[in-house]
C-alpha angles and dihedrals in degrees: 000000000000089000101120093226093052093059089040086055083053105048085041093049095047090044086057093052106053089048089059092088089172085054095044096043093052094037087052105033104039097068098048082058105047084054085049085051103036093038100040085066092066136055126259098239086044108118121199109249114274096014138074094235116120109229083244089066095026087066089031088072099033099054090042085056083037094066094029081061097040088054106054097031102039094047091030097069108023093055092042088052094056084046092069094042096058097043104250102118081054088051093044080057085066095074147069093268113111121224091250084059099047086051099050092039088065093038077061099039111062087030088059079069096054102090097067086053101052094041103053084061095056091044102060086033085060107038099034102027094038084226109176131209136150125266092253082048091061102043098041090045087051083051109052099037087056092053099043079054086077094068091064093031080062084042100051083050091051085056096039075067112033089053136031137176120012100349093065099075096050092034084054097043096055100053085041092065098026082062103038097047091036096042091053101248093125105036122014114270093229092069080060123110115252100251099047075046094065095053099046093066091068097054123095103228083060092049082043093065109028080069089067094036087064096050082049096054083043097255129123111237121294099250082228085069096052099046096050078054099050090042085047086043087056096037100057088030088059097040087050098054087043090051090044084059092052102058086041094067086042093065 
């Protein structure tokens, strides 16, 4: 992505979100509560069945790829879908940036916001919590969990152009819980029936966490999870761009 106006739509896009103090303040916050909430309903010395993580660290990680989540696909398409209302992404063709740019300049975008998000987490879970990890522990789980963030910032630009109007907010809201509660970041996927078991493996969201789960446990990711993620991250990249043509020869 070496093309200038490609890097400009980043730095703009960035700039725009973090003025959105309404946006920030819900994308940061409302994780941290919703651990609080959902932890403070388990014991400390409670484990998560099958697996040696205690519920504290298994929702650490959950909510932290929860409001990573919330971040890139929630402001991703529904401010993509107001651009094309008012006209500006007819105005952005216009100029010299190519439709792959524009795609990847949002992907970055919204994932440049994730950090906040993330950190805040970590930061209650281990201050009020007392969850414990090593220093390596901290830095690679920030890490993951903000790359894994690209696969629904591709996502939240798929829906800005497959709805508009007044159908991308349910439309959004609906993947956005289908895929959080599925995919066992909000209850762990082992309580799950076999069967619901079974699909959940192939979500991302499940792929998403169970990055962070394995840096918990002290492993490094099962390459099966990256690679559901990067098939996911091509998948939503490429119907993206498709959908972005589309409407270009719409307008």
């Amino acid at each position: 992505m070496t093309n200038p106006f490609s890097w400009a739509l980043i730095r703009l896009e960035v700039t725009r979100t973090l003025r959105n103090k309404k946006f920030m303040f819900f994308s940061v916050l409302y994780p941290s509560m919703i651990y609080l909430l959902i932890s403070g309903t388990r014991t400390d010395a409670g484990t998560i069945p099958h697996t040696d993580l205690t519920f504290q660290a298994f929702f650490m990680v959950s909510m932290a790829s929860f409001g990573a989540l919330t971040a890139v696909l929630m402001g991703n398409s529904e401010r993509i879908a107001k651009e094309r209302e008012k006209g500006w992404v007819r105005q952005l063709r216009l100029t010299a940036l190519p439709g792959r740019g524009y795609v990847l300049a949002k992907i970055a975008g919204a994932a440049m916001v994730t950090l906040p998000c993330i950190v805040v987490v970590f930061l209650v879970a281990a201050t009020v919590k007392h969850v414990r990890l090593d220093a390596w522990q901290w830095v690679a789980l920030t890490g993951v969990i903000w790359a894994g963030s690209l696969v629904f910032a591709a996502l939240g630009v798929a829906i800005g152009y497959l709805a508009g109007g007044d159908a991308v907010r349910p439309l959004t809201m609906i993947i956005y819980f289908g895929l959080s509660i599925l995919g066992g970041l909000w209850m762990p996927s082992t309580t799950f029936p076999q069967w619901l078991q079974n699909v959940s493996e192939w979500l991302p969201t499940h792929a998403y966490a169970a990055l962070g789960q394995a840096v918990e446990m002290g492993g490094a990711p099962h390459a099966r999870d990256i690679a559901v993620l990067g098939a996911y991250f091509l998948l939503f990249t490429g119907g993206a761009a498709w959908l972005y043509r589309k409407d270009t020869l719409k307008a």
